[in-house]
N, C-alpha and C positions, 0 to 999 in steps of 0.2 A: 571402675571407670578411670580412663587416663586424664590426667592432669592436661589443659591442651588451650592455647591461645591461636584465635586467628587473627590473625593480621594483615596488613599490606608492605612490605619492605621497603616501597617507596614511601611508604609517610615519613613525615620527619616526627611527629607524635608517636607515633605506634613505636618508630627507632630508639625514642627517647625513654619511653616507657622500657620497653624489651634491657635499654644499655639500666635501666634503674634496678632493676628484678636482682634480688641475689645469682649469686654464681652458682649456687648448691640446687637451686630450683629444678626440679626435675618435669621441666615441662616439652609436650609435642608440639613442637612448630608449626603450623597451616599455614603456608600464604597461600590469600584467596584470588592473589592475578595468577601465580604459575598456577596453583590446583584451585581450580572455582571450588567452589560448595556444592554437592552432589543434593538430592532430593532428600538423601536418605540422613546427612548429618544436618538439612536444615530440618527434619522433624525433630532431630534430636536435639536443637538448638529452642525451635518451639515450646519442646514438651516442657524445657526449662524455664522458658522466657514467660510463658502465658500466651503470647500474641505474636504471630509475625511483625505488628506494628512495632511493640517493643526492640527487637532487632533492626527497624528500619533508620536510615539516614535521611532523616529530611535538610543536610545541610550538603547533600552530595549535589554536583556541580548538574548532574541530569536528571535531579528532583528538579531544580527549578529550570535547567536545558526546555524539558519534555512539559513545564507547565505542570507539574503534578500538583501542587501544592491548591488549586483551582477545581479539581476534580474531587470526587469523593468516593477515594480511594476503600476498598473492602479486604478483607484479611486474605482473599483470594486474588488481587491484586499485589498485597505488597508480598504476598509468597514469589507471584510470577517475576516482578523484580526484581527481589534476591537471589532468584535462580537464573535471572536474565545476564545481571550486572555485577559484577564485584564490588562495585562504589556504594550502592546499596545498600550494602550493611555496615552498620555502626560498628567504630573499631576503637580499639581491637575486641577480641570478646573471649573472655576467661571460660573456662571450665575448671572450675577447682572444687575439687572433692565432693561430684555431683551438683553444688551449685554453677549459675552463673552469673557471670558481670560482664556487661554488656554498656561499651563506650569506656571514655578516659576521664568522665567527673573524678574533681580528687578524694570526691567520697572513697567510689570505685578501686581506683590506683592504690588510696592508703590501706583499703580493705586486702586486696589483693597482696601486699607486698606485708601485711600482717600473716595471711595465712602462708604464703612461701618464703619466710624468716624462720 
């Protein structure tokens, strides 16, 4: 399995992170505004994660736009969102070495920049 971040290019987070990463890092770039997230790499994102909700952004500007936070939202919900919206999904989200990290806690970030050192 390839080494593989998604991200957004416009965050200044995700930028921030990306400019942190070693240079020798041997990772696949995603961004998920030019190339959304297809069906088929969010199950693979899933299988990782446990839960679509784990992947989900509740701090994205059309969780609270669209009210969601109000509803009671079901794993077949926050699928159809992340397949709806790019903002949707918590970023960036690592794949490394079959695990995943998913969001920028500096738990996360310090793990990640442990294994790609």
């Amino acid at each position: 399995m390839t080494n593989k971040i998604y991200y957004l290019a416009s965050c200044d987070t995700c930028r921030k992170i990306i400019k942190s990463l070693p240079k020798t890092a041997s990772l696949e770039y995603h961004d998920i505004r030019q190339n959304p997230i297809t069906e088929q790499e969010l199950e693979v994102l899933h299988k990782l994660a446990g839960s679509y909700e784990a992947l989900f952004s509740k701090k994205a500007q059309l969780y609270k736009s669209m009210d969601l936070k109000n509803k009671n939202l079901q794993e077949s919900d926050y699928k159809k969102y992340l397949l709806e919206h790019y903002t949707f999904l918590s970023r960036p989200v690592f794949i490394l070495e079959g695990k995943i990290y998913i969001g920028n806690s500096q738990k996360n970030i310090t793990e990640v920049l442990k294994i790609l050192s």
